[in-house]
NUVO-457529 format. One record per residue (C-alpha): y, z, x. Coordinates in steps of 0.2 Angstrom, whole numbers, plus 5000, padded with zeros to 4 digits. Example, Ala and Ser with C-alpha at 12.3 -4.5 7.8 and 13.67 -1.06 7.14 Angstrom:
REM NUVO-457529
<site><Y>4978</Y><Z>5039</Z><X>5062</X></site>
<site><Y>4995</Y><Z>5036</Z><X>5068</X></site>
//
This chain:
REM NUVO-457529
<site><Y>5717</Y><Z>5391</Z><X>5613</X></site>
<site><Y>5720</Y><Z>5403</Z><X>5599</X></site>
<site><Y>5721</Y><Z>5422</Z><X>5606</X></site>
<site><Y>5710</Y><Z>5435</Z><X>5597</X></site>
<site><Y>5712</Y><Z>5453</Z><X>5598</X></site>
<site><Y>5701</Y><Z>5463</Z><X>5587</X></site>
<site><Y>5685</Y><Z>5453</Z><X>5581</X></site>
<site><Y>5671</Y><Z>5470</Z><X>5577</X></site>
<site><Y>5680</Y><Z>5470</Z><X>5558</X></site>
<site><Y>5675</Y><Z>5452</Z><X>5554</X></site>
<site><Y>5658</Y><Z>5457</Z><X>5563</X></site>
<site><Y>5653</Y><Z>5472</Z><X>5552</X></site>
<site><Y>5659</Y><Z>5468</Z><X>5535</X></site>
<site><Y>5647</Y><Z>5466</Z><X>5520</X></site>
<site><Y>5650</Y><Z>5450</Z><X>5516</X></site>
<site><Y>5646</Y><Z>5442</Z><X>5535</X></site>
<site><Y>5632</Y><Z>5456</Z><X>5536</X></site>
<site><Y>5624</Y><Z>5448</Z><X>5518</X></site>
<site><Y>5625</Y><Z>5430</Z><X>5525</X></site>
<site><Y>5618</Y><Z>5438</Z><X>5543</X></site>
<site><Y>5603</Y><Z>5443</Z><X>5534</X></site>
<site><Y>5599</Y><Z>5428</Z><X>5522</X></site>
<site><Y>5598</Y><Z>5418</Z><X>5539</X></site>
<site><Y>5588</Y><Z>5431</Z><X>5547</X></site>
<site><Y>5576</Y><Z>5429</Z><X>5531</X></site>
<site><Y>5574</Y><Z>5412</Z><X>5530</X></site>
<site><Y>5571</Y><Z>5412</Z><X>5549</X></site>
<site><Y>5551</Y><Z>5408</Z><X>5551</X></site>
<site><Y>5550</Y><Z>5421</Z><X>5564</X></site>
<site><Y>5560</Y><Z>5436</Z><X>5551</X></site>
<site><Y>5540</Y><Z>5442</Z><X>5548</X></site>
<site><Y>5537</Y><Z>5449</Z><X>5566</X></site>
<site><Y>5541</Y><Z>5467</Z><X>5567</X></site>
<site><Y>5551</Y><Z>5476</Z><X>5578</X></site>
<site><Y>5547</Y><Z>5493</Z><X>5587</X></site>
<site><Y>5552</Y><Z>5500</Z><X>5569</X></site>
<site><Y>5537</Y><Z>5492</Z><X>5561</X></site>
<site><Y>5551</Y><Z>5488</Z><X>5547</X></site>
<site><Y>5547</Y><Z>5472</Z><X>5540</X></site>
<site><Y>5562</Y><Z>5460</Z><X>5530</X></site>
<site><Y>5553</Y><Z>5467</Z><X>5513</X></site>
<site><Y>5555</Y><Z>5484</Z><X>5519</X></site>
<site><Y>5573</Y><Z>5481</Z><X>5522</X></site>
<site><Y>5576</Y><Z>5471</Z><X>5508</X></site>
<site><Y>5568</Y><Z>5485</Z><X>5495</X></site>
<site><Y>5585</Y><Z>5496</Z><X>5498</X></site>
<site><Y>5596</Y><Z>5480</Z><X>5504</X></site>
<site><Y>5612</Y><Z>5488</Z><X>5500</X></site>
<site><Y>5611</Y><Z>5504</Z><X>5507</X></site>
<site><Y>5603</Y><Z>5498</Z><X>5522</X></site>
<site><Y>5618</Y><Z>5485</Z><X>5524</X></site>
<site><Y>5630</Y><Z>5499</Z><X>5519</X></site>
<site><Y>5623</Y><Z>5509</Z><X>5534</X></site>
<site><Y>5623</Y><Z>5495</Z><X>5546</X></site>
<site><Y>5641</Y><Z>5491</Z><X>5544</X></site>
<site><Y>5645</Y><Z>5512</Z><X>5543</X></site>
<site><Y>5637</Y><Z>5512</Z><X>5560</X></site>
<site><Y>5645</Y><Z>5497</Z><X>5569</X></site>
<site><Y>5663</Y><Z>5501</Z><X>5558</X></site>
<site><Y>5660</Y><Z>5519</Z><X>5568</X></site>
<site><Y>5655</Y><Z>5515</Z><X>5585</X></site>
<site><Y>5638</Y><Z>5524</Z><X>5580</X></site>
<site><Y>5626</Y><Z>5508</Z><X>5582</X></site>
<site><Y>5616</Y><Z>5507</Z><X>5595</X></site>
<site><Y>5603</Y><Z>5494</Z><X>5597</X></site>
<site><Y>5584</Y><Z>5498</Z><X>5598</X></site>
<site><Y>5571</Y><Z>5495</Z><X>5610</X></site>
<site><Y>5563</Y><Z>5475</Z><X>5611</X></site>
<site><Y>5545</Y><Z>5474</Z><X>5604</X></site>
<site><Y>5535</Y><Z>5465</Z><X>5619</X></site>
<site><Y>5522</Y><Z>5453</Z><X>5615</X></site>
<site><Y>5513</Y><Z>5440</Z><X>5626</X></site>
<site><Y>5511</Y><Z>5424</Z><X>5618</X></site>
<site><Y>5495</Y><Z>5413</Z><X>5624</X></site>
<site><Y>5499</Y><Z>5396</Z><X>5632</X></site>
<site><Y>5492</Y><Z>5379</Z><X>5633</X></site>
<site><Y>5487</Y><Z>5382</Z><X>5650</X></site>
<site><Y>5478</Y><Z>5399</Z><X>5648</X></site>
<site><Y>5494</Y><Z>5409</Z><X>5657</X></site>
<site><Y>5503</Y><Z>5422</Z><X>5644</X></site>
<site><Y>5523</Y><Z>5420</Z><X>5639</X></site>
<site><Y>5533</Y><Z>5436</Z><X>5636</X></site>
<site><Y>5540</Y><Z>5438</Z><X>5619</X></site>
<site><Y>5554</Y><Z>5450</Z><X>5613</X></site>
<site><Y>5554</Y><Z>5454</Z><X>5595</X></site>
<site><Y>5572</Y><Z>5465</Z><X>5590</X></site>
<site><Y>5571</Y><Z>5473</Z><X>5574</X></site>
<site><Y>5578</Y><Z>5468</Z><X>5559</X></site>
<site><Y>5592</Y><Z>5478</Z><X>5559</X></site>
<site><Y>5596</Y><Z>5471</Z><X>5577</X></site>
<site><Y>5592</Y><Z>5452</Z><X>5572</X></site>
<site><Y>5603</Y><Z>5455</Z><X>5557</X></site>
<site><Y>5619</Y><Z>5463</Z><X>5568</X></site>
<site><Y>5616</Y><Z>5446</Z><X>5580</X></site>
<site><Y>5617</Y><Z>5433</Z><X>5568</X></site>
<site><Y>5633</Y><Z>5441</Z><X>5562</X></site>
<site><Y>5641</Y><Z>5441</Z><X>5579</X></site>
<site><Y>5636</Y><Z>5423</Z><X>5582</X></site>
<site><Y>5644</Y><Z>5419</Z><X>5564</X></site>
<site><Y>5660</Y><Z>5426</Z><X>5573</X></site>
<site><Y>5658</Y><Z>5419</Z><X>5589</X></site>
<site><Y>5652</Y><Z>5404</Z><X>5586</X></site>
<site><Y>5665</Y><Z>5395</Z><X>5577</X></site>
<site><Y>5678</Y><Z>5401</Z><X>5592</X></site>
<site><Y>5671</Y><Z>5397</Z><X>5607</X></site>
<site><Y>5662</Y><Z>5381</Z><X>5601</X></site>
<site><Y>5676</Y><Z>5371</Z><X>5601</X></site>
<site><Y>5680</Y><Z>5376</Z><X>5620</X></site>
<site><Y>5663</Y><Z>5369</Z><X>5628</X></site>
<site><Y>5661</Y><Z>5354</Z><X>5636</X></site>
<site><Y>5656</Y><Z>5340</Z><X>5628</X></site>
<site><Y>5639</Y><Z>5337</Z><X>5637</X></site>
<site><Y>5634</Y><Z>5356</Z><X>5637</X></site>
<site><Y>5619</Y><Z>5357</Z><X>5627</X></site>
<site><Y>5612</Y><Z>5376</Z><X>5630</X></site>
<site><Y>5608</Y><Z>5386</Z><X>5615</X></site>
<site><Y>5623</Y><Z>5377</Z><X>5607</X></site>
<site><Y>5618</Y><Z>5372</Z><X>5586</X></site>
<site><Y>5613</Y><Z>5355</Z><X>5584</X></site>
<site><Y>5610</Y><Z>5351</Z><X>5600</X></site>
<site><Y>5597</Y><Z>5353</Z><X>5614</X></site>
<site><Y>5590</Y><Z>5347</Z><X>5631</X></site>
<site><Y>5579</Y><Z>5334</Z><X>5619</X></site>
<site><Y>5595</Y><Z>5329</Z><X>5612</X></site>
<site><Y>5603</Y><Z>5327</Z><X>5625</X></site>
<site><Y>5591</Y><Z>5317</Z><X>5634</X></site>
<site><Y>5587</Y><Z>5306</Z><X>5619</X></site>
<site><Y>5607</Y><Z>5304</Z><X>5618</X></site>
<site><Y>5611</Y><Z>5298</Z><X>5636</X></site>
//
């Protein structure tokens, strides 16, 4: 296994921050608003600077995530779901650290673990037994 050492640079720089937040856009859920009440359009009217500032922060140490939005989500069965809703700004600094963390500890799971891995699921891996 490959020994990594530093990994926040590949985490804050433009480039992976820009692709974060194209896969936060095209996410159906990117419309829900955080306790900000700053919606994807609102971040993406000063996309730059608001990028620029994200990677100051996390390059910094000065980023510190906000509070989760809750909402309850009605069920089939009449009972309510809890819901967190992160801002954009949050959503955006976690899709880039999956695009870092992803690709290196993928490789390392077993075969047949399925949890929040990409491409794969428990009706996957049900359908693949």
């Amino acid at each position: 296994m490959r020994k990594w050492y530093s990994l926040i640079d590949k985490v804050y720089a433009l480039p992976r921050l820009e692709q974060a937040y194209r896969e936060v856009r095209k996410n159906k859920g990117s419309r829900a608003q955080g306790v900000d009440n700053q919606s994807i359009a609102d971040f993406n009217s000063a996309l730059e600077e608001n990028l620029c500032q994200l990677s100051m922060e996390l390059k910094e140490g000065r980023y510190k995530p906000q509070p989760v939005r809750r909402v309850n989500i009605d069920k089939p069965d009449g009972s309510k779901r809890g819901l967190g809703i992160p801002t954009i700004r949050d959503r955006i600094v976690q899709q880039s650290l999956l695009n870092v963390l992803q690709p290196i500890f993928d490789p390392e799971f077993h075969p047949s673990s399925y949890g929040y891995r990409l491409k794969r699921s428990a009706k996957t891996y049900s359908t693949s037994i």
